[in-house]
C-alpha positions as CSV (number, residue, x, y, z in Angstrom):
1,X,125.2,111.8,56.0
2,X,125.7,114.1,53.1
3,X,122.8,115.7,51.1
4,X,122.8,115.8,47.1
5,X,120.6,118.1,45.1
6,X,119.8,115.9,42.1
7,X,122.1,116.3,39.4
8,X,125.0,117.9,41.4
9,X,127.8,115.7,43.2
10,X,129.3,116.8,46.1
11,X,133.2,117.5,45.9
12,X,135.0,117.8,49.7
13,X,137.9,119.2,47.7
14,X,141.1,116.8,48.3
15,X,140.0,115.4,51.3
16,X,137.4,112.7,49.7
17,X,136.2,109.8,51.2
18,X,135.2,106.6,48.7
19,X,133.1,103.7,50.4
20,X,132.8,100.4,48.5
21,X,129.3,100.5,46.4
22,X,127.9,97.7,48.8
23,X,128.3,100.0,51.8
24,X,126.5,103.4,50.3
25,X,122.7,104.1,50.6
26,X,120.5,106.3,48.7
27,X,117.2,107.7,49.0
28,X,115.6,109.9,47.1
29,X,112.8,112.2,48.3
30,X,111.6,114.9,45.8
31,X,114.4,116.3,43.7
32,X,116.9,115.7,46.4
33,X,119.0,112.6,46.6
34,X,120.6,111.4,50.2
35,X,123.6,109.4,50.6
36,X,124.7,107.6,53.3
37,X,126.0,104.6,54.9
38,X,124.4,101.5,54.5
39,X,123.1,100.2,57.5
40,X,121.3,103.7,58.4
41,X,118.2,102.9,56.0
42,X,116.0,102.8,59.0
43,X,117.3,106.0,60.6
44,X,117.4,107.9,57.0
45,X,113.5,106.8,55.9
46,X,112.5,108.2,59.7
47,X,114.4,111.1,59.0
48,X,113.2,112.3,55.9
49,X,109.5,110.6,57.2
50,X,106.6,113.7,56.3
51,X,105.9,115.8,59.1
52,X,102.2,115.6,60.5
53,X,102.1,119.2,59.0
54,X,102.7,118.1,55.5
55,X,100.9,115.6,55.8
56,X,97.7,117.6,56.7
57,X,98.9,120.3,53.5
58,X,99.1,117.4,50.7
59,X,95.4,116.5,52.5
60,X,94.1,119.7,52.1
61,X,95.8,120.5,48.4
62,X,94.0,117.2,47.5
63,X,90.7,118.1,48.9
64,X,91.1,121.7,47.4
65,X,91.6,120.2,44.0
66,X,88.2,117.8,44.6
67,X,86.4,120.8,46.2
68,X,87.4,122.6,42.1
69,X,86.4,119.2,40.3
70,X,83.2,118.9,42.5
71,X,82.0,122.9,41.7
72,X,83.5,122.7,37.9
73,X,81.1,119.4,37.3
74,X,78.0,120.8,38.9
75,X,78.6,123.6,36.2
76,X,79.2,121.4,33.3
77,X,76.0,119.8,34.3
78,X,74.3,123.1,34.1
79,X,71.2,124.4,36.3
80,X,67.8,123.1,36.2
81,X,64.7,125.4,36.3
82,X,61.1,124.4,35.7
83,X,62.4,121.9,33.3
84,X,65.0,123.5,31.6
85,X,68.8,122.6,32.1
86,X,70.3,125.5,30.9
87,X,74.1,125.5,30.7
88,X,76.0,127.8,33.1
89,X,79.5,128.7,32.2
90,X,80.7,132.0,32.2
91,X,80.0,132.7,28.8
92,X,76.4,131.7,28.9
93,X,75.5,133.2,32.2
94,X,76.6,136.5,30.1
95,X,74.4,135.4,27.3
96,X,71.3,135.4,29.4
97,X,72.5,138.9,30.9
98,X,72.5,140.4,27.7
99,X,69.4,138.6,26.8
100,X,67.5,140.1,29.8
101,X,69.4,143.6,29.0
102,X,68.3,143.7,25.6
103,X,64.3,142.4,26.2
104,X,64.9,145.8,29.0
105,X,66.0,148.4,26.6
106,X,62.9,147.2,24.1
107,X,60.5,147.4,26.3
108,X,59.7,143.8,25.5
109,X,55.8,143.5,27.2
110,X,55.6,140.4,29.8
111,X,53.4,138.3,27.4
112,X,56.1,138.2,24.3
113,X,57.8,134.7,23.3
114,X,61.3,134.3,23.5
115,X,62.9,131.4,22.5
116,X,65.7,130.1,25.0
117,X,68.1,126.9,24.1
118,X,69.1,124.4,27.2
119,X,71.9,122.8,27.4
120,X,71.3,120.3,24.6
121,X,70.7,122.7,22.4
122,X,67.0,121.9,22.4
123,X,64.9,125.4,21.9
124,X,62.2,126.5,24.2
125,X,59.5,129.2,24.3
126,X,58.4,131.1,27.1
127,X,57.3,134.2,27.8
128,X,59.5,137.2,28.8
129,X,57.7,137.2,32.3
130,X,58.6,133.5,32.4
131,X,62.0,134.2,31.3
132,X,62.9,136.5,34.1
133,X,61.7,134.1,36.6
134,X,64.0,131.7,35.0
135,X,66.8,133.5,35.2
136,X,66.3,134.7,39.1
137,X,65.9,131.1,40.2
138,X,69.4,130.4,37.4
139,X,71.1,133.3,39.5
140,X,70.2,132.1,42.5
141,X,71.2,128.2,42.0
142,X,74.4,129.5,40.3
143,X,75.0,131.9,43.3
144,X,74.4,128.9,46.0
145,X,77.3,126.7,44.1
146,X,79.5,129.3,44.3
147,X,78.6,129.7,48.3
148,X,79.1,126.2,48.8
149,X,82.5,126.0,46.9
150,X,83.7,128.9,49.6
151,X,82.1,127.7,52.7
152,X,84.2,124.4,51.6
153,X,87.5,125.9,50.7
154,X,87.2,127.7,53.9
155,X,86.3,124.4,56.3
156,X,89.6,123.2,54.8
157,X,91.6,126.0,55.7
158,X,90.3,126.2,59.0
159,X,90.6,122.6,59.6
160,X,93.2,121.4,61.8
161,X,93.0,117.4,61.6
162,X,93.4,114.6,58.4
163,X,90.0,113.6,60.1
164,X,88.1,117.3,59.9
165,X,89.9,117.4,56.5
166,X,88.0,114.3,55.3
167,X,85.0,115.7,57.2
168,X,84.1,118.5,54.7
């Protein structure tokens, strides 16, 4: 059995040996193609069979790539407080710190309206004392989906089974 990177063919020099087309296998398995006899299909597929360790890495790179689509969706949906769904990407958790920064600095009293958009663009009023609660619960909800994106990434990593894979 000789192995062929694809594209490239294999040249023994002047000692080359020709096999009628009906007698040569192929299999290909990534970018690399395998020749051989035919007859050897069997022996060739369990050959170049996955290992059970790359088997459990394409399960975790596949459950890493849901445990991403899971955390970006619950940001896209945003976070809900008293009511509001307010949107929570980075650039408008930055907003609201800037928001909060600036109603600082003024010395905005407790009982002054502010008017905050949710994720609809629909505009609310509250009060700057309402406000900061509103943004501690946001912090907080926004802080427990980033816990629970790590505590998953890291059950995968640590997992050492398809089944504790599929478990998290």
């Amino acid at each position: 059995m000789k192995q062929f990177p694809a594209g490239q063919v294999e040249s023994s020099g002047d000692d080359k040996t020709y096999l009628p087309a009906e007698r040569i296998g192929v299999l290909k398995r990534g970018d690399t193609y395998y020749v051989f006899e035919a007859g050897d299909e069997q022996v060739m597929a369990d050959m170049l069979a996955p290992s059970a360790e790359d088997v459990l890495a394409e399960a975790k790179g596949m459950k890493y790539a849901r445990i991403e689509a899971d955390f970006q969706a619950a940001i896209a949906a945003g976070i809900t407080v008293s009511g509001i769904t307010l949107a929570a990407n980075d650039s408008d958790r930055a907003r609201f710190v800037e928001l909060l920064t600036l109603l600082r600095e003024a010395n905005a009293p407790e009982d002054m309206p502010v008017t905050i958009a949710d994720i609809a663009g629909t505009t609310h009023r509250v009060t700057v004392a309402d406000l900061r609660r509103i943004m501690v619960q946001y912090g907080l909800a926004v802080q427990a989906n980033w816990t629970t994106k790590a505590a998953r990434l890291q059950a995968v990593q640590n997992a050492a089974t398809i089944d504790a894979v599929g478990a998290v």
